[in-house]
Residue frames relative to the residue before (quaternion, step in Angstrom):
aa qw qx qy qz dx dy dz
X 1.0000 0.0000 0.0000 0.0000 0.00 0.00 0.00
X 0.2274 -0.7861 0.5742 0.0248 3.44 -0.62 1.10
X 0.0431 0.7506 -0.6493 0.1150 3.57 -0.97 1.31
X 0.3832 -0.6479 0.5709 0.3277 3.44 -1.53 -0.32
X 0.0882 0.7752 -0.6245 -0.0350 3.42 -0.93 0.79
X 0.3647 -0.6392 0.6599 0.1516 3.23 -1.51 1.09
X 0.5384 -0.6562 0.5262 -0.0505 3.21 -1.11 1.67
X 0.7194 0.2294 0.2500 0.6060 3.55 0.31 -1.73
X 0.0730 -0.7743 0.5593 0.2868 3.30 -1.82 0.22
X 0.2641 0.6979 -0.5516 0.3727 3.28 -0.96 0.65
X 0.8693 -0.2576 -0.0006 0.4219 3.32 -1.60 0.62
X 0.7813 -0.3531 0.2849 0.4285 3.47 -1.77 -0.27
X 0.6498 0.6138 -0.3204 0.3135 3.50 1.17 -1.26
X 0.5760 0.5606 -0.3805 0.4573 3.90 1.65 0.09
X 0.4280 0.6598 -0.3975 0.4728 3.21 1.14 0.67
X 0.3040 0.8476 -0.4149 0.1305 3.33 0.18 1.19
X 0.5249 -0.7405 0.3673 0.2031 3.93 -0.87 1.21
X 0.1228 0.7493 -0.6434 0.0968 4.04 0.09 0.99
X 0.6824 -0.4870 0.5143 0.1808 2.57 -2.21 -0.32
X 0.2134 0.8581 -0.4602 -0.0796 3.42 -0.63 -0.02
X 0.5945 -0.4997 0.3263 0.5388 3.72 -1.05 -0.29
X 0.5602 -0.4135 0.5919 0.4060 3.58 -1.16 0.03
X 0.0353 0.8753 -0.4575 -0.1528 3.28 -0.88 0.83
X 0.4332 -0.7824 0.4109 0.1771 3.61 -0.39 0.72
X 0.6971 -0.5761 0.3758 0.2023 3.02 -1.70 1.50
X 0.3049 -0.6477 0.6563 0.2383 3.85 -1.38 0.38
X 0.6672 -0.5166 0.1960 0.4995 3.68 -0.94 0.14
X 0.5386 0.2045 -0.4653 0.6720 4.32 1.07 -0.41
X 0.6597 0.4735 -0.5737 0.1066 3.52 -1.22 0.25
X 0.2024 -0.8127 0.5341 0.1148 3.62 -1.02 0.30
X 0.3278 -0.8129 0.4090 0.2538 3.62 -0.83 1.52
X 0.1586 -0.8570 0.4829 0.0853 3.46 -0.61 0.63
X 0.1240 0.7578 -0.6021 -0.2189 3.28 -0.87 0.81
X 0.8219 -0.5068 0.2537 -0.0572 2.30 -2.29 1.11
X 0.1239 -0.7830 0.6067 0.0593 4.20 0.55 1.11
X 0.8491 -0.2627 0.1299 0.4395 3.43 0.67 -1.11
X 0.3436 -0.7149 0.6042 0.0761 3.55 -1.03 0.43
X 0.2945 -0.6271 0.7201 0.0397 3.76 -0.51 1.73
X 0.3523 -0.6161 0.7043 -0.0121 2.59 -2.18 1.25
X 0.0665 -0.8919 0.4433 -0.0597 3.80 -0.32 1.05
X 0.4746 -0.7249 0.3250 0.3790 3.41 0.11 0.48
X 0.6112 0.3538 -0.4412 0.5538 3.66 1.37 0.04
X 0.3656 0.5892 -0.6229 0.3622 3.51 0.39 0.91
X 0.7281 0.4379 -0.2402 0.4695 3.52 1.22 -0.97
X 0.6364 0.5337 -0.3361 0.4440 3.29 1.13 -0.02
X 0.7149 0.4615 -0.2827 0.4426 3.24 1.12 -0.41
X 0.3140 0.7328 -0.3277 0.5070 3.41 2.48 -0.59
X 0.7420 0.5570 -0.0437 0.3705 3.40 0.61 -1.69
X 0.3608 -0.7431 0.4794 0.2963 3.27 1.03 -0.59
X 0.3300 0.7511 -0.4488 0.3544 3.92 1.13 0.97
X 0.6673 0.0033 0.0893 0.7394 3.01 1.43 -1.08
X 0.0176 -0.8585 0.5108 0.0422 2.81 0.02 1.61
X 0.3041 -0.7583 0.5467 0.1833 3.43 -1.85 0.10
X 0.4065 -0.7319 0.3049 0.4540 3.31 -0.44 0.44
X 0.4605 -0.7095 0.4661 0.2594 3.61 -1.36 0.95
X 0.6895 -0.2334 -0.6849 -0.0334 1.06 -2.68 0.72
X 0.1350 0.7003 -0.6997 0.0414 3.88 -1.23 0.84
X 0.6519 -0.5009 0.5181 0.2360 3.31 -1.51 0.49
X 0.5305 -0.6477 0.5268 0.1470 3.63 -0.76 0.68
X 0.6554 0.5832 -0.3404 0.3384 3.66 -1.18 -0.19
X 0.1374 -0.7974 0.5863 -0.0396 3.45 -0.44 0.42
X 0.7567 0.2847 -0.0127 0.5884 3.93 1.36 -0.93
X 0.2695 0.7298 -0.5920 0.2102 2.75 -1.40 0.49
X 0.1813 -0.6764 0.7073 0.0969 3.73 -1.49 0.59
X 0.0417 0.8663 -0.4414 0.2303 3.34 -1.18 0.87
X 0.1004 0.9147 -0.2616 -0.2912 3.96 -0.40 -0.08
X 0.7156 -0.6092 0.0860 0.3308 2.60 -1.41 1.04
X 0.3712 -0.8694 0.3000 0.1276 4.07 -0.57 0.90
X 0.6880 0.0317 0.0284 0.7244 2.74 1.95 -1.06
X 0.2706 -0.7452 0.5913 0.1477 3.70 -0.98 0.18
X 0.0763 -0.8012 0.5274 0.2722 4.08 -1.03 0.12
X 0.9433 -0.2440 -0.0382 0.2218 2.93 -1.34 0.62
X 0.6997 0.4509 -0.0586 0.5510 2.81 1.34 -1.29
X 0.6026 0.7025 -0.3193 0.2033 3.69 0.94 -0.92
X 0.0928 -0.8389 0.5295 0.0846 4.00 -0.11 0.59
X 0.6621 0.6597 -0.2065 0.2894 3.08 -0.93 -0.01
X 0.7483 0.1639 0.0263 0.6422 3.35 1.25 -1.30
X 0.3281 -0.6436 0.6873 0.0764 3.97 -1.57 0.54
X 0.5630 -0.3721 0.6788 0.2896 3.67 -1.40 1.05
X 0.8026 0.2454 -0.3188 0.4404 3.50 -1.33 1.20
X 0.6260 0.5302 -0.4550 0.3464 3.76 1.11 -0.87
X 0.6141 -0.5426 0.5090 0.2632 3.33 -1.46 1.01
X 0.5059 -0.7363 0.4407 -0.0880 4.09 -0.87 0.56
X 0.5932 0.4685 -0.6436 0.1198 3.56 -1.18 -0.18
X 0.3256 -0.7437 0.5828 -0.0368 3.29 -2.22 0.50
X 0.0078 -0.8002 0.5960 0.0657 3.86 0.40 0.42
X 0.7695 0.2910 -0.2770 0.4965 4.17 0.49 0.33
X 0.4982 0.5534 -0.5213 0.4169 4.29 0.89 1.03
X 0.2429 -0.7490 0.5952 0.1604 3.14 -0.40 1.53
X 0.7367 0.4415 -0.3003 0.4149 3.53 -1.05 0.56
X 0.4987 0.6871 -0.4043 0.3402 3.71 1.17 0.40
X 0.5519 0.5027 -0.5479 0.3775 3.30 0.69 0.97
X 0.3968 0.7163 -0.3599 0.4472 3.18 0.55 1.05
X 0.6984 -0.5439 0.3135 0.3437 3.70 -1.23 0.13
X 0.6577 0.0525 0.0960 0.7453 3.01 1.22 -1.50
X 0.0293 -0.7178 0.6956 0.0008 3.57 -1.78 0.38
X 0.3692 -0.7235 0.5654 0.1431 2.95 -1.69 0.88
X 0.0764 0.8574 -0.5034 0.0747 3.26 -0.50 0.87
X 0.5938 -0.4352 0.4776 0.4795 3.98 -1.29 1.25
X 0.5264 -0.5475 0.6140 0.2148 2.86 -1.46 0.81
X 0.6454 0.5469 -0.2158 0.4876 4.06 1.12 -1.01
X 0.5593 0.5206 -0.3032 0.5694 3.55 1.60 0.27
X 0.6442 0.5397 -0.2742 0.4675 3.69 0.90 -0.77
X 0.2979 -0.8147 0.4815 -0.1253 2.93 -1.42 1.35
X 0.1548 -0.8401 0.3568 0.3782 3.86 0.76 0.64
X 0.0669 0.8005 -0.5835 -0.1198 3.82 -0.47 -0.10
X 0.6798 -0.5932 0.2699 0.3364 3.29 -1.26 0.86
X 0.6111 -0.6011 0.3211 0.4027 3.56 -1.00 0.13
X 0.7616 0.3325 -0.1868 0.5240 2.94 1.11 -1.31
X 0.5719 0.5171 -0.5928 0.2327 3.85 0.07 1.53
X 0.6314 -0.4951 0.4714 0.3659 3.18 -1.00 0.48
X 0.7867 -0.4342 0.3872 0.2067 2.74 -2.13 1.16
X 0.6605 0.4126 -0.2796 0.5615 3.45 0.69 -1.20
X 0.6811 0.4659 -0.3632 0.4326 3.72 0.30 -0.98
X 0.6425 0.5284 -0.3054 0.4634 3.67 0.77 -1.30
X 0.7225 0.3424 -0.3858 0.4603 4.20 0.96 -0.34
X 0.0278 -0.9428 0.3323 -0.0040 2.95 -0.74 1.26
X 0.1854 0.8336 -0.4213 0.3053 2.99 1.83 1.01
X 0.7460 0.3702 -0.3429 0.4346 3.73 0.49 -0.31
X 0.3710 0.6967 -0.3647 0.4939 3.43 1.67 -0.42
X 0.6041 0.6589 -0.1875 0.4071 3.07 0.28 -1.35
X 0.8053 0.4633 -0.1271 0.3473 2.98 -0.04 -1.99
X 0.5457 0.6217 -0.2192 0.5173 3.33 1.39 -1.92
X 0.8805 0.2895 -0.2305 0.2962 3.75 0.28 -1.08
X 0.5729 0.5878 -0.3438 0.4561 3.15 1.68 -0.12
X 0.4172 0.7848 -0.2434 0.3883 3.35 1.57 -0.54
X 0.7956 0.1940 -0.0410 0.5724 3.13 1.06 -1.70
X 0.6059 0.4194 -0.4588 0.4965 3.52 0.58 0.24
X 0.8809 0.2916 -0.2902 0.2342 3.71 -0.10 -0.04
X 0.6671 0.3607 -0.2523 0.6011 3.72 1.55 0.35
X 0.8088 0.0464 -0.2190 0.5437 3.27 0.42 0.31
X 0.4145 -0.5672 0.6255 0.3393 3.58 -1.60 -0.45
X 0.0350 -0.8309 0.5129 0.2130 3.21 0.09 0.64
X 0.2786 -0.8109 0.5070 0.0886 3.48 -1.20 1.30
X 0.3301 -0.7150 0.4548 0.4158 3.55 -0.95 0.00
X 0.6715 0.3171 -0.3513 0.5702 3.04 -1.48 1.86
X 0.2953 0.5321 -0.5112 0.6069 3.63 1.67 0.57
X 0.1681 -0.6492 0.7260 0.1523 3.46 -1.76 1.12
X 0.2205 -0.8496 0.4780 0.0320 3.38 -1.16 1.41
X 0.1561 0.8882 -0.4199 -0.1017 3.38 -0.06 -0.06
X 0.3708 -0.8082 0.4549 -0.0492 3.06 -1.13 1.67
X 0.2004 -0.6200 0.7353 0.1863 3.92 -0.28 1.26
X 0.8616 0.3281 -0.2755 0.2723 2.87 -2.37 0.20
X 0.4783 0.7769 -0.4015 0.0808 3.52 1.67 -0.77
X 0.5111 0.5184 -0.4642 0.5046 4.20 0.91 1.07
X 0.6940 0.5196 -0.3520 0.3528 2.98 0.98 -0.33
X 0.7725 -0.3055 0.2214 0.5107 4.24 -1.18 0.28
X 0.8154 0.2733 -0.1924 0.4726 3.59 0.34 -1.13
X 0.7566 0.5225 -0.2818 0.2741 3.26 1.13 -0.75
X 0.2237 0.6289 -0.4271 0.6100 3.61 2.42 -0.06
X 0.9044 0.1436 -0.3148 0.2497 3.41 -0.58 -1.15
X 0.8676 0.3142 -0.3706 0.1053 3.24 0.89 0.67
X 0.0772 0.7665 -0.5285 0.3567 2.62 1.31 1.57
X 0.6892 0.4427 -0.2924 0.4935 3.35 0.64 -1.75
X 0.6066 0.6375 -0.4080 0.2432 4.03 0.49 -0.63
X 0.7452 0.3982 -0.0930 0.5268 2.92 1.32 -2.10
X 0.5686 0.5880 -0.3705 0.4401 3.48 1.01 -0.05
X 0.5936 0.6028 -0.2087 0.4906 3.38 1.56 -0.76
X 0.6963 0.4412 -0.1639 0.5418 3.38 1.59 -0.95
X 0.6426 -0.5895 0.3950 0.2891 3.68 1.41 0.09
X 0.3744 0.6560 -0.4790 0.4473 2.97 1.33 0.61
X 0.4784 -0.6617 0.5285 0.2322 3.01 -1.98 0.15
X 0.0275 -0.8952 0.4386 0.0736 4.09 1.27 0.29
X 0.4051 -0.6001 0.6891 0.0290 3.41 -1.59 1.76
X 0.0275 0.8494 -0.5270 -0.0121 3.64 -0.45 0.14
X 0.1349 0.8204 -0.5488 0.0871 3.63 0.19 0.68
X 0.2929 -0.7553 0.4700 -0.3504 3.05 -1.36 1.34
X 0.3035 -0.8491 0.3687 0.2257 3.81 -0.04 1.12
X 0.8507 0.0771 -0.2012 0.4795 3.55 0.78 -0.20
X 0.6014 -0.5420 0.2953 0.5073 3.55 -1.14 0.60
X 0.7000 0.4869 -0.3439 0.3932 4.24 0.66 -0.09
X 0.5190 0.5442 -0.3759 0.5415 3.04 1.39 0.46
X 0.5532 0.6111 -0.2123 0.5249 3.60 1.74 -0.71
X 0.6521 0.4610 -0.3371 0.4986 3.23 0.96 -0.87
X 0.4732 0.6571 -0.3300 0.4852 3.98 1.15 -0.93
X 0.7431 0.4689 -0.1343 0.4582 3.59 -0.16 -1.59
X 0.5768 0.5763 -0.3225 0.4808 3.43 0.72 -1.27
X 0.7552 0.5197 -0.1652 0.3638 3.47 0.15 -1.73
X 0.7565 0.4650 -0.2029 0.4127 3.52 1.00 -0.91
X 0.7008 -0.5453 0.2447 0.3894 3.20 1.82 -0.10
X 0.4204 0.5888 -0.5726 0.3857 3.70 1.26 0.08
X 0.5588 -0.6577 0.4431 0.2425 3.38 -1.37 0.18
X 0.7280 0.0861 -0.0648 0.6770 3.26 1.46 -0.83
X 0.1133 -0.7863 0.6044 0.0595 3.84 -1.17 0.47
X 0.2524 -0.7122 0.6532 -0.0491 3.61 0.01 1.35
X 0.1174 -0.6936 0.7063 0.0792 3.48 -1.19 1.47
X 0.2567 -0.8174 0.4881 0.1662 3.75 0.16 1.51
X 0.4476 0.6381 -0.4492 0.4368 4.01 1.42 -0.22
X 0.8110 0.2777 -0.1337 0.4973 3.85 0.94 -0.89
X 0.9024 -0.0422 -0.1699 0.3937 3.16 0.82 -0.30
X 0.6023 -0.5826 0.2171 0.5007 4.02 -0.32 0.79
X 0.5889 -0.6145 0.4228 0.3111 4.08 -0.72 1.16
X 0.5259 0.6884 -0.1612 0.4728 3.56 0.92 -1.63
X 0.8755 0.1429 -0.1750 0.4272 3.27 0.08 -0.96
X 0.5407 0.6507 -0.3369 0.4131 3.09 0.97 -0.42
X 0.6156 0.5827 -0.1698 0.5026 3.49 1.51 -1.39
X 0.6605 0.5918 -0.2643 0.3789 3.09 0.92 -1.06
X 0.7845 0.4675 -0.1157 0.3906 3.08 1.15 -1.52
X 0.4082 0.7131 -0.2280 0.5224 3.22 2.00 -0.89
X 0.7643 0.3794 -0.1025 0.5112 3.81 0.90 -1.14
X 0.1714 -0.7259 0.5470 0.3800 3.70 1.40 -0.46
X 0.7442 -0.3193 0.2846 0.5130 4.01 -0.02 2.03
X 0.6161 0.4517 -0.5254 0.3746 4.09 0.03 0.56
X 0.4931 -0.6636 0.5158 0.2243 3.44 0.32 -0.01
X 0.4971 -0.7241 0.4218 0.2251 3.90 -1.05 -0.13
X 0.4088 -0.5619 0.5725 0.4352 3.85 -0.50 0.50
X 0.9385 -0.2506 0.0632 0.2288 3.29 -0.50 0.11
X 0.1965 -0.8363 0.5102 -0.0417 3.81 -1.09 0.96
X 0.2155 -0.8327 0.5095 0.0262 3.08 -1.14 1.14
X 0.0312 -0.8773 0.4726 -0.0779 3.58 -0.16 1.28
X 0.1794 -0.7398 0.6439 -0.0768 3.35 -0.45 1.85
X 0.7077 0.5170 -0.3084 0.3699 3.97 0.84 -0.30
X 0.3849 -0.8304 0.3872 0.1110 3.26 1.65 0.06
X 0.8358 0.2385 -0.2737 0.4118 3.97 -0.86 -0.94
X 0.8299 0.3274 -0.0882 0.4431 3.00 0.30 -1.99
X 0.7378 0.3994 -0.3163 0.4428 3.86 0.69 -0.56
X 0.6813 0.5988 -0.3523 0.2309 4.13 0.42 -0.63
X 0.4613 0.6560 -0.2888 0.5229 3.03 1.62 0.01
X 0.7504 0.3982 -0.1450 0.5073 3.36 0.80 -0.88
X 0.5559 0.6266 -0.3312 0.4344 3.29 1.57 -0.81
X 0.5384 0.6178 -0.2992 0.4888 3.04 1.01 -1.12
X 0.7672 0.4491 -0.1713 0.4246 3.00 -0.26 -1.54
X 0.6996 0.4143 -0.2554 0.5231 4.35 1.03 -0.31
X 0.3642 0.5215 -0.6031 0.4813 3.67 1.34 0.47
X 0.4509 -0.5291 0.6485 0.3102 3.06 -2.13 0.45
X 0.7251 -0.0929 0.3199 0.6027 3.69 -1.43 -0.86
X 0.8925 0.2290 -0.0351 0.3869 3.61 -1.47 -0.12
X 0.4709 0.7108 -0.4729 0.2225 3.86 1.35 -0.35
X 0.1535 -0.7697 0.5692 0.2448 3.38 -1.26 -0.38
X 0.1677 -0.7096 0.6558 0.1954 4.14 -0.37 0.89
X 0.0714 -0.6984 0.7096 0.0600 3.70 -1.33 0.66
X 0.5186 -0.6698 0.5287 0.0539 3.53 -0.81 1.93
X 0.0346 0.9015 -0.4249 0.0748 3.65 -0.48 0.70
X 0.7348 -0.1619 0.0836 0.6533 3.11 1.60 -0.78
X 0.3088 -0.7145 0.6218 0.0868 3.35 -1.48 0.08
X 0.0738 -0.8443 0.5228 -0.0918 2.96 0.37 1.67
X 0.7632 0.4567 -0.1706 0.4240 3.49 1.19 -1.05
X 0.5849 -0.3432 0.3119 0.6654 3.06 2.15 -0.62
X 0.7138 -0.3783 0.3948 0.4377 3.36 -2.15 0.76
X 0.6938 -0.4769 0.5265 0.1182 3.46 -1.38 1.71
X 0.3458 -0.6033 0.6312 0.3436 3.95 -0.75 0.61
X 0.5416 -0.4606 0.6214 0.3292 3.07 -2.21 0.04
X 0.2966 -0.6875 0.6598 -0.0637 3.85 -1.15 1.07
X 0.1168 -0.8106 0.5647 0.1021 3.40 -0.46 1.53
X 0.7363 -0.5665 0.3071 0.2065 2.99 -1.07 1.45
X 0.8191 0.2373 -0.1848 0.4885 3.64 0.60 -1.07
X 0.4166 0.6008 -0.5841 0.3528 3.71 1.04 0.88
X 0.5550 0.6403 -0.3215 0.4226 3.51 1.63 -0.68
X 0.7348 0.5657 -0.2802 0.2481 3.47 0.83 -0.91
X 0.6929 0.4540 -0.3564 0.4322 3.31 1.14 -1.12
X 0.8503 -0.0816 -0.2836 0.4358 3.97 0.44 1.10
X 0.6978 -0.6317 0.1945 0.2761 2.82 0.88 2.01
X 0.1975 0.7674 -0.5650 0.2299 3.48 0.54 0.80
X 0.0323 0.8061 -0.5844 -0.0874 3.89 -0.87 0.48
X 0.1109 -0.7468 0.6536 0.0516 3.22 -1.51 0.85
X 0.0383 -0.7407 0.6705 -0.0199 3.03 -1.34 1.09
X 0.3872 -0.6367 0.6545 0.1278 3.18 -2.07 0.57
X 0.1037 0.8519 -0.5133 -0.0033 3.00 -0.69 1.34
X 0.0795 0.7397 -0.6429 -0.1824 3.93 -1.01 0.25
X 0.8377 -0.4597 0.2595 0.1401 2.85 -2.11 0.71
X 0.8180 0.3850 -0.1260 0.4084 3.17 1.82 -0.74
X 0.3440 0.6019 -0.4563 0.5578 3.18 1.81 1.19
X 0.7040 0.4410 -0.2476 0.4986 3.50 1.31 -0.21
X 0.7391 0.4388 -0.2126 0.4647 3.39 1.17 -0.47
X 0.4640 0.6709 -0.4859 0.3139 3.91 1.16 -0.35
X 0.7303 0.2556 -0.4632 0.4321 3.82 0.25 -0.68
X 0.5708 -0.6006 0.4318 0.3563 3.74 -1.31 0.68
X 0.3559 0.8088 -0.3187 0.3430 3.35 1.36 -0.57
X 0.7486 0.5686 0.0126 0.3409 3.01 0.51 -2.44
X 0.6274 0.4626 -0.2218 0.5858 2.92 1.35 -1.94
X 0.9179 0.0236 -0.3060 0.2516 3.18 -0.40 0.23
X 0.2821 0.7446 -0.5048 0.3334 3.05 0.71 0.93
X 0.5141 0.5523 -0.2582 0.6033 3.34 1.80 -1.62
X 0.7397 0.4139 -0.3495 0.3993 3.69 0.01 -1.30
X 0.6128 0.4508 -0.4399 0.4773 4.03 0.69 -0.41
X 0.4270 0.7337 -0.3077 0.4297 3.26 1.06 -1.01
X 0.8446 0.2560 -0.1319 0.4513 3.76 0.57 -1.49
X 0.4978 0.5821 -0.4442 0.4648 3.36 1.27 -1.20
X 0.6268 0.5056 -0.4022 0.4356 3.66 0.05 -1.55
X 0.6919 0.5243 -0.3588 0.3431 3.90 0.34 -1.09
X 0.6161 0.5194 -0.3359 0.4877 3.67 0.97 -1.59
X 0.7531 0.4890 -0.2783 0.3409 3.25 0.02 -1.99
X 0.5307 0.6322 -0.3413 0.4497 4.04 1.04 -0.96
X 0.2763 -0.6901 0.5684 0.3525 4.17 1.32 -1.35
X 0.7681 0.3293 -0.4385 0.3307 3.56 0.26 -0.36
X 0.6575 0.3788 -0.4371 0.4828 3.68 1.01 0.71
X 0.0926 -0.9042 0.4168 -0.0056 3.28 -0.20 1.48
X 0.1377 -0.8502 0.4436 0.2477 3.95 -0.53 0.73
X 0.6032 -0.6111 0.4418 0.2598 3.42 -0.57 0.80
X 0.6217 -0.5148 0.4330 0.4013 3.55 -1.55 0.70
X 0.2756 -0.6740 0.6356 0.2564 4.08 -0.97 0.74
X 0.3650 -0.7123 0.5420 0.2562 3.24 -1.51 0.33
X 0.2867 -0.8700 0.3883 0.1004 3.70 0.05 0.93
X 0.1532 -0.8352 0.5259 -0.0488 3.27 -0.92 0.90
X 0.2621 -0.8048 0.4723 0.2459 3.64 -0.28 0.73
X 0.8138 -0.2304 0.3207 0.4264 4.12 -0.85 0.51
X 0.7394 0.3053 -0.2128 0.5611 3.07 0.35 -1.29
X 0.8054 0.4119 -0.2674 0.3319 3.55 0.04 -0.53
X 0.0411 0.8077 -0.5478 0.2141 3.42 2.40 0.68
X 0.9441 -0.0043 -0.1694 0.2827 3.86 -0.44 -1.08
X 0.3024 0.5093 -0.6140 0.5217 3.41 1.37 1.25
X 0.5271 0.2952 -0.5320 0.5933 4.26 0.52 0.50
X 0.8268 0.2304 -0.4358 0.2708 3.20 -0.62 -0.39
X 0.5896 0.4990 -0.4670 0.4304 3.91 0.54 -0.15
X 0.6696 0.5044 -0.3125 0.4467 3.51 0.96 -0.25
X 0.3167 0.7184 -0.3326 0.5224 3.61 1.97 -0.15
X 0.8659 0.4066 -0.1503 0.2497 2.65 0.03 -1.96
X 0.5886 0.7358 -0.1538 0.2974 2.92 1.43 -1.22
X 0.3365 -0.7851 0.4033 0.3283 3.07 1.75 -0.69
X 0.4054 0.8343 -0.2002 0.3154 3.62 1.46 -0.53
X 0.7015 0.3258 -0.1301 0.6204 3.38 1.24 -1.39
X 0.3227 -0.7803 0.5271 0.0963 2.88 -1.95 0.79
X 0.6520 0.2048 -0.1380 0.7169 4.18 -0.76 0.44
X 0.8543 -0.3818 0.2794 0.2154 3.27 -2.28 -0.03
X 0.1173 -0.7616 0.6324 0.0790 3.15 -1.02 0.90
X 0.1280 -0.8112 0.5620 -0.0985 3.54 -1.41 0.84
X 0.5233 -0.6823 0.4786 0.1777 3.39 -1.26 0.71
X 0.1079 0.8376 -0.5355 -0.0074 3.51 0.13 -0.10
X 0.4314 -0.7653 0.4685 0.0932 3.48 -0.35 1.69
């Protein structure tokens, strides 16, 4: 069985392809092989030593797959059922073990990209828990080419929103555009802020979603209207400044920080969110883009292309 394991932390080049034994289910676990393994930007954080793990471990967090073997105890599911997972560390790899209370059923006849459903997820937890989103709410979406940031354009746009989309090159504009934001701000050429500002005539927006973190949350902030709320997601550019509290107050503005796995621990939850999307895909008006694919070997030619900011929608491993 042939996986990647990271040894060391530090750059992409600790990304390295071995051998190993096949490893075998306990009685709640379920063996899975592997169709495909998503690539998430807290893979590179944990690569990095941000969130660290203990070493040497395999990488991956996602993945869709079927199911090969089952233990003793497991109910519910059948050798052959179709998969996906957005919380099995170790899913770059061939085969994975994985709680059975982690597993997710997903139809047969979606795609790989459709079948990963970690940015789904992310997209839907996003909008359900910090705002109502209303129709005629102005949103505005950093990163909006990127895996989570596609699906929520098409989400909030679905909810009647009005959607800012901003975005590092002008072919990434052309993307965003297509899916339905109304405006697409190429923040590489011109400043986001003002543009937002002007986009709103000086009101600001009901709410923002910032996955880019250093250079943009400042400003995010600062593009809420009266009562808005920015929700912190990632740190693509780097660790998010610090935000003094009582600039927020004098017209109630709120910011939160939010990750995917304060929302996903009770099995319950998890799949509630994950019906939540299937129902969305299977409905057509939530659509997942083509994934770029990457064999094992090419584990840290995906992730330097992550970083790079460069690529667009979902990237994936594909054993």
């Amino acid at each position: 069985m042939r996986k990647v394991q990271i040894n060391q932390i530090g750059g992409p080049e600790q990304l390295e392809l071995v051998d190993a034994p096949p490893p075998r289910c306990t009685e709640g676990e379920l063996l899975v092989e592997v169709e495909a393994a998503g690539i998430n930007y807290v893979d590179v954080y944990q690569r990095k030593g941000i969130y660290p793990l203990p070493l040497p471990y395999t990488p991956g967090l996602e993945g869709v797959g079927h199911i090969a073997a089952l233990g003793s105890k497991v109910t519910g599911y059948e050798v052959g059922d179709r998969i996906a997972w957005v919380n099995g560390i170790g899913s770059y790899a061939e085969q994975l073990v994985l709680p059975a209370a982690q597993a997710i059923k997903i139809p047969e006849t979606f795609t790989l990209n459709e079948g990963l459903l970690f940015q789904a997820i992310t997209a839907q937890y996003l909008l359900a828990e910090y705002r109502t989103i209303l129709s005629g709410d102005t949103a505005l979406v950093h990163a909006a080419a990127g895996g989570v940031g596609q699906l929520l354009v098409q989400w909030l746009k679905h909810l009647g929103a009005r959607v800012i989309g901003t975005v590092s090159t002008d072919e990434k504009a052309v993307t965003v555009k297509q899916l339905g934001a109304d405006f697409v701000i190429n923040y590489a050429a011109t400043p986001f802020l003002q543009e937002v500002k002007r986009l709103t005539d000086n009101r600001g927006v009901d709410v923002a979603f910032d996955a880019v973190g250093q250079t943009t949350l400042q400003d995010t902030v600062e593009a809420l209207a009266s009562r808005g709320t920015a929700v912190s997601y990632g740190s693509a550019s780097g660790i998010p400044p610090a935000i003094e509290a009582f600039k927020l107050i004098p017209q109630a503005k709120r910011l939160a920080g939010a990750s995917i796995f304060a929302f996903i621990e009770d099995p319950n939850e998890l799949q509630a969110r994950s019906a939540a999307v299937v129902d969305a895909i299977q409905a057509g008006w939530l659509k997942i883009g083509e994934a770029t694919e990457y064999s094992l070997e090419q584990a840290s030619t995906a992730h330097r292309d992550i970083e790079s900011r460069k690529t667009q929608g979902k990237l994936l491993l594909k054993p």
